[in-house]
N, C-alpha and C positions, 0 to 999 in steps of 0.2 A: 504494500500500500504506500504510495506514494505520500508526502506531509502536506500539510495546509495551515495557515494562519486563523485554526479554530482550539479555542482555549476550552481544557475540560469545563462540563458545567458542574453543579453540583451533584453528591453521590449520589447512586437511585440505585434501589436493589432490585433491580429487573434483574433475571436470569436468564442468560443467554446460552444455546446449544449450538455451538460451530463445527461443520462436519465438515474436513477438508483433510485431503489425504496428504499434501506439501506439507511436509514439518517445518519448513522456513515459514510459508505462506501463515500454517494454524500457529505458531508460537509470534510469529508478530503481530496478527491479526487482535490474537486474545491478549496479548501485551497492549496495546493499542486501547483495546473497550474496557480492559481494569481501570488504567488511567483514567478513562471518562469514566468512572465508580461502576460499569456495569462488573455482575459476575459471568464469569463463563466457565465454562465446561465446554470438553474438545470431545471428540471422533474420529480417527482416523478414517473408517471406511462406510459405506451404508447403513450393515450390520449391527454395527458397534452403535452409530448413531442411534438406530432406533431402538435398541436396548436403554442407552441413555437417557430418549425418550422418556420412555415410560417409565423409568425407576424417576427420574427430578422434575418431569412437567415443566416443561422452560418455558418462560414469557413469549420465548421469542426463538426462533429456529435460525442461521445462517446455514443453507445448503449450497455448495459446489456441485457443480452439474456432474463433473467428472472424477467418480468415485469407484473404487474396487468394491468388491461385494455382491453390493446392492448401490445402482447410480443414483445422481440426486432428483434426476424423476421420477424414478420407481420408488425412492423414499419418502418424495413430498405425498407422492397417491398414498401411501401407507398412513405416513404421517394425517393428511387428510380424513382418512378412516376411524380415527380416533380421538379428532381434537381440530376446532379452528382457532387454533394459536396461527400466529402473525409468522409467514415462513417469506425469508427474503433470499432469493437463487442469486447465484456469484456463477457468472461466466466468465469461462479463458478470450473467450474467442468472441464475444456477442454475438454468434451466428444467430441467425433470424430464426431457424430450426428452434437453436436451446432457447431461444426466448419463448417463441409459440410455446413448445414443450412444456416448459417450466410454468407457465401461466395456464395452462389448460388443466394441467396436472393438481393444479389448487395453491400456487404461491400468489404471493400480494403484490411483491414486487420485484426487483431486478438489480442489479449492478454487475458491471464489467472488470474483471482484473484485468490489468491493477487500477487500482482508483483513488481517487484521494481522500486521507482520512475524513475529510470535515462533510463531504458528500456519503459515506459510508454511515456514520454516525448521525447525520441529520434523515438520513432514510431510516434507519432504526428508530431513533427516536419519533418519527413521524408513524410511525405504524405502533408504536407502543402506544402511543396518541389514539390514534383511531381505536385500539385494543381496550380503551378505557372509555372512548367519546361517551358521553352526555348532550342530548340533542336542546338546539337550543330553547328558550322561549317560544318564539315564534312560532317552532314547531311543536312543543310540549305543551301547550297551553292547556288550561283545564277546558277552554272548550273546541279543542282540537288533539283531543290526547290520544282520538283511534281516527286514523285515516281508514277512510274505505274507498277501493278502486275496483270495481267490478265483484270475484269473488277474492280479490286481495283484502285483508283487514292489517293494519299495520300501529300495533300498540310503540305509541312515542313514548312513554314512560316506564315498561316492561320490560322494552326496545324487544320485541318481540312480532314475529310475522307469519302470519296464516293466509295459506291460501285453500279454498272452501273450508275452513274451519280445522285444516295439518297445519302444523306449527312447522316448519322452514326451516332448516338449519343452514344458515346463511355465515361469510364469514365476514369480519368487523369492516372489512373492505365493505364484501357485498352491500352489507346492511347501509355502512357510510354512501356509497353512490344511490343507493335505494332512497335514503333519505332525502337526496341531492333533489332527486326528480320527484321525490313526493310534495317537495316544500314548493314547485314550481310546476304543478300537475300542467299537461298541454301546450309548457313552454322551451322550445329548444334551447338546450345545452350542448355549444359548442366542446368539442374533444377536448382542448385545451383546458375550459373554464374548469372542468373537470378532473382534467389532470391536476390542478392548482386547488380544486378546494378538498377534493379527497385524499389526493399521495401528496398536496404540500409540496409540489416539484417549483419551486422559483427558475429553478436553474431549464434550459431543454429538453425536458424529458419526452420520451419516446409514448407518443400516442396508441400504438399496436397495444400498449397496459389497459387501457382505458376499454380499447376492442373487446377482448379476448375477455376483460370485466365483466361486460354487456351480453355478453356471449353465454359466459356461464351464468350470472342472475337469471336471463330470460329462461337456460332452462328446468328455473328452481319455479318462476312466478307464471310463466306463460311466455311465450314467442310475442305474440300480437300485444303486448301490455307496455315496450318498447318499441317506440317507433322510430328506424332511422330515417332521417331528414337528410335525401342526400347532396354530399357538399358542404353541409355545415355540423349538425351533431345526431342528437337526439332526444326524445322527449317520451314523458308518462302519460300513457293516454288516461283519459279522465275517465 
């Protein structure tokens, strides 16, 4: 990981699981997110990882796409199967492949090795963010505290969502973009706007996130319940 002019903030006891087979890459890495007061816990391989897993429940997962074992797509779908904790994939290469990949498979978000710290650490911290969000007034309000959109029910205060009255297992992402279009029911959201109010990307981030988002919500709430607008984004139909 390359350095950047971002000063540790203060300590947070998130627990982090970094699964990367480079022993230079995982011992600088997790030297790295102590300093910012995260804890971490390493992995060598898939295996090992998802053992890990499940014996400490980490806040928050770093998977390397290319791992012995068991790779870090076949781990996120595992991982996936048991838990929507905040999983952020590290690719060597950013092939267009491991990114589709990696985001179909059920991670939140992305980064390229090597990358610079202060952009590694604000992605983390920005999905811990979402991992805890609290929606806000506007949306919560006592008399707007159950959104209804056809046979979607979507409890703002439970943060909880049903469709024909199955409760959803959505992950903080999903829920966060779900909420994006619910506060703004029949109004286009540019890809961008979105990339900025859910992943918090200031910097250029890669819109394909935002897709591939839209892509798996629609097939948790319904196809027809997002609409894209094409050329510019998309919207919640009412």
């Amino acid at each position: 990981m390359t350095s950047a002019p971002l000063m540790p903030g203060s300590a947070t006891e998130a627990h982090l699981l970094l699964v990367e087979d480079d022993e230079v890459i995982r011992n600088t890495v997790r030297m790295l997110l102590e300093r910012y007061g995260f804890t971490v816990s390493t992995a060598a391989d898939g295996l090992s990882g998802l053992e890990l897993f499940r014996e400490r429940q980490p806040d928050l997962l770093l998977l390397d796409v290319m791992l012995p074992e068991l790779d870090g797509i076949g781990l996120c779908r595992r991982i996936r199967e048991l838990s929507l904790a905040p999983i952020l994939m590290m690719s060597a290469r950013g092939d267009a492949l491991d990114v589709v990949s990696g985001l179909e498979a059920g991670a939140d978000d992305y980064v390229v090795k090597p990358c610079e710290s202060a952009v590694l650490v604000a992605r983390i911290r920005s999905l811990l963010r979402r991992a805890s969000f609290t929606p806000s007034p506007a949306i919560g309000s006592d008399d707007a505290a159950t959104l209804n959109f056809g046979d979607l029910t979507i409890d703002t205060r439970g943060m909880e969502v049903h469709r024909a009255g199955q409760l959803l297992a959505l992950t903080p992402t999903e829920l966060r973009m779900l909420l994006e279009f619910a506060a703004s029911p029949g109004v286009v959201l540019e890809r961008r706007t979105l990339l900025s109010r859910v992943w918090d990307h200031a910097w250029h981030g890669d819109t394909r996130v935002v897709d591939l988002h839209v892509q798996r919500l629609r097939t948790k709430i319904g196809a027809e319940r997002i609409e894209t607008v094409r050329g510019f984004g998309y919207k919640l139909r009412r």
